[in-house]
Backbone as CSV, one residue per row, in Angstrom:
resi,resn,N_x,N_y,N_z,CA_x,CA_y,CA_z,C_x,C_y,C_z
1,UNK,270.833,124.750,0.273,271.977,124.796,-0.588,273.161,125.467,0.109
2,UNK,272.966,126.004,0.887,273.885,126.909,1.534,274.387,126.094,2.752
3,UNK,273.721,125.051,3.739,274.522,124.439,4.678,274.800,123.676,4.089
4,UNK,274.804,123.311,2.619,275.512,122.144,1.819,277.111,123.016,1.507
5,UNK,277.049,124.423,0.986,278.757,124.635,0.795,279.278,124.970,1.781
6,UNK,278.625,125.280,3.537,278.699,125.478,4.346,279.950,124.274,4.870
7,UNK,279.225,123.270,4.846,279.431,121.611,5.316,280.520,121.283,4.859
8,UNK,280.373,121.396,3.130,281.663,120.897,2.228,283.192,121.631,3.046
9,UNK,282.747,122.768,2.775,284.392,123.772,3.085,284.310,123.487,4.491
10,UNK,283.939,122.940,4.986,284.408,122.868,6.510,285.197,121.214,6.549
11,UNK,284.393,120.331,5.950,285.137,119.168,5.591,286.416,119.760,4.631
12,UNK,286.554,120.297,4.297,287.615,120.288,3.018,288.491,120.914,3.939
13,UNK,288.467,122.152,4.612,289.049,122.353,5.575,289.751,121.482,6.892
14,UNK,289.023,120.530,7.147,289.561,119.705,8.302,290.724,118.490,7.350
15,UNK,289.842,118.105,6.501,290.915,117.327,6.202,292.079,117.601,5.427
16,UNK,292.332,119.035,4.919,294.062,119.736,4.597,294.632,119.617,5.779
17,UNK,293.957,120.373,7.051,294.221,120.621,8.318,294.889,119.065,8.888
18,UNK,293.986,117.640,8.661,294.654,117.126,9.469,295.942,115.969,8.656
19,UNK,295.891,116.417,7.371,297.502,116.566,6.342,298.397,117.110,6.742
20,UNK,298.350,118.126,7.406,299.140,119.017,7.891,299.910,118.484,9.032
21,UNK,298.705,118.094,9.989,299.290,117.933,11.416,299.892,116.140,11.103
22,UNK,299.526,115.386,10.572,300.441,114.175,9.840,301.548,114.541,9.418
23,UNK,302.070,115.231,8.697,303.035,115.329,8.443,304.268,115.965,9.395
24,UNK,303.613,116.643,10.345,304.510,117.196,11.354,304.648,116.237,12.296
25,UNK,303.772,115.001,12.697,304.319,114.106,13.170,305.268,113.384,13.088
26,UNK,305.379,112.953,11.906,306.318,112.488,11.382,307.552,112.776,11.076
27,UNK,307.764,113.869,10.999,308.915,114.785,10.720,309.743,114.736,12.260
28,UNK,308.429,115.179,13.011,309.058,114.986,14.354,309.517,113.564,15.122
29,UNK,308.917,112.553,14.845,309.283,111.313,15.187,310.921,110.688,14.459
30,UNK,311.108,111.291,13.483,312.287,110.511,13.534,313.563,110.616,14.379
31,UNK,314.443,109.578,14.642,315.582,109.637,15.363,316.285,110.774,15.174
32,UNK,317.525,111.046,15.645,318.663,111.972,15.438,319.949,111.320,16.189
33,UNK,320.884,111.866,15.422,322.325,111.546,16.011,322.220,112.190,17.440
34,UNK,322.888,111.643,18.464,323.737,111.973,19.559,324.583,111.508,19.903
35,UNK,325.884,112.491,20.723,327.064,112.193,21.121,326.956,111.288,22.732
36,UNK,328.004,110.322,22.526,328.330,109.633,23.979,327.781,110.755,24.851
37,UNK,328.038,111.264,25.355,328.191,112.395,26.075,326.871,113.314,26.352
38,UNK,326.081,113.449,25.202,324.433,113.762,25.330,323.606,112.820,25.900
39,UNK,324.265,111.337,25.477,323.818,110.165,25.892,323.423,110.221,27.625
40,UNK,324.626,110.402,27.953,325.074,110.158,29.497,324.625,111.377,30.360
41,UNK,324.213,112.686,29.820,323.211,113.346,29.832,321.981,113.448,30.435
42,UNK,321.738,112.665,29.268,320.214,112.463,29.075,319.746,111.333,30.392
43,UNK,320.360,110.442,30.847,320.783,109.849,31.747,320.585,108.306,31.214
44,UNK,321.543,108.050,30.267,321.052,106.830,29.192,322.688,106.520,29.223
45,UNK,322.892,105.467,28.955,324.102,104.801,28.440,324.391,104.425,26.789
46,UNK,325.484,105.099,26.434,325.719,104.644,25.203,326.666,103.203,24.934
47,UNK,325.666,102.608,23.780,326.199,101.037,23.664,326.523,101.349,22.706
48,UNK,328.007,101.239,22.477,328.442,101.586,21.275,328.757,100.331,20.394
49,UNK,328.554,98.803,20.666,328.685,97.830,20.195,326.943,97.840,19.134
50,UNK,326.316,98.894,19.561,325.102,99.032,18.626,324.611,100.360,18.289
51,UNK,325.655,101.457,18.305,325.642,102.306,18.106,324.413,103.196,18.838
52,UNK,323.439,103.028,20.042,322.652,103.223,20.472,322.450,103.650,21.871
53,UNK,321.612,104.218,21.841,321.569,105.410,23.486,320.925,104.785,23.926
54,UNK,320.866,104.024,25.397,319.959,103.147,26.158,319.915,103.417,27.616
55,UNK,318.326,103.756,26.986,317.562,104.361,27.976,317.414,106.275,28.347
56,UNK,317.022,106.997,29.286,317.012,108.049,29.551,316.360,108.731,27.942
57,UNK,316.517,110.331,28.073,315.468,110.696,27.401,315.974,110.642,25.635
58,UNK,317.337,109.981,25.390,317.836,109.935,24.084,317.420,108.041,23.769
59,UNK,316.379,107.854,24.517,316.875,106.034,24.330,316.661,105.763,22.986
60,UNK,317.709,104.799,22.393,316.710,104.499,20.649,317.558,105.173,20.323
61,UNK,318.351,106.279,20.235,318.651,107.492,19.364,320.313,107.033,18.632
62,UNK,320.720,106.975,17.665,321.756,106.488,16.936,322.929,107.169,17.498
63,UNK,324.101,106.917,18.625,325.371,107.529,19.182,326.416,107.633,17.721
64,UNK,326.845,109.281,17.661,327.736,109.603,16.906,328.880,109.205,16.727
């Protein structure tokens, strides 16, 4: 009976735990604004005919 509530709270435990770390993924994955200029930086070119940083470490990222 005892490696049974043992077992449970350790499952119940992992899976808040890996709620947790989901959600900080996500939070962290989304885009952010950057300026021309962070763009060119970052060593990316801003296309401003698509509002977008291309390439280097802002690529993808929406130009201000």
């Amino acid at each position: 009976m005892r490696i049974r509530r043992t077992l449970a709270a350790v499952i119940a435990t992992a899976a808040l735990a890996g709620l947790g770390l989901t959600g900080a993924a996500t939070a962290q994955g989304a885009p952010s604004d950057v300026t021309p200029s962070e763009c060119r930086q970052g060593g990316g070119t801003p296309d401003l005919a698509d509002n977008r940083c291309k390439g280097g470490t802002h690529d993808g990222e929406q130009v201000d």
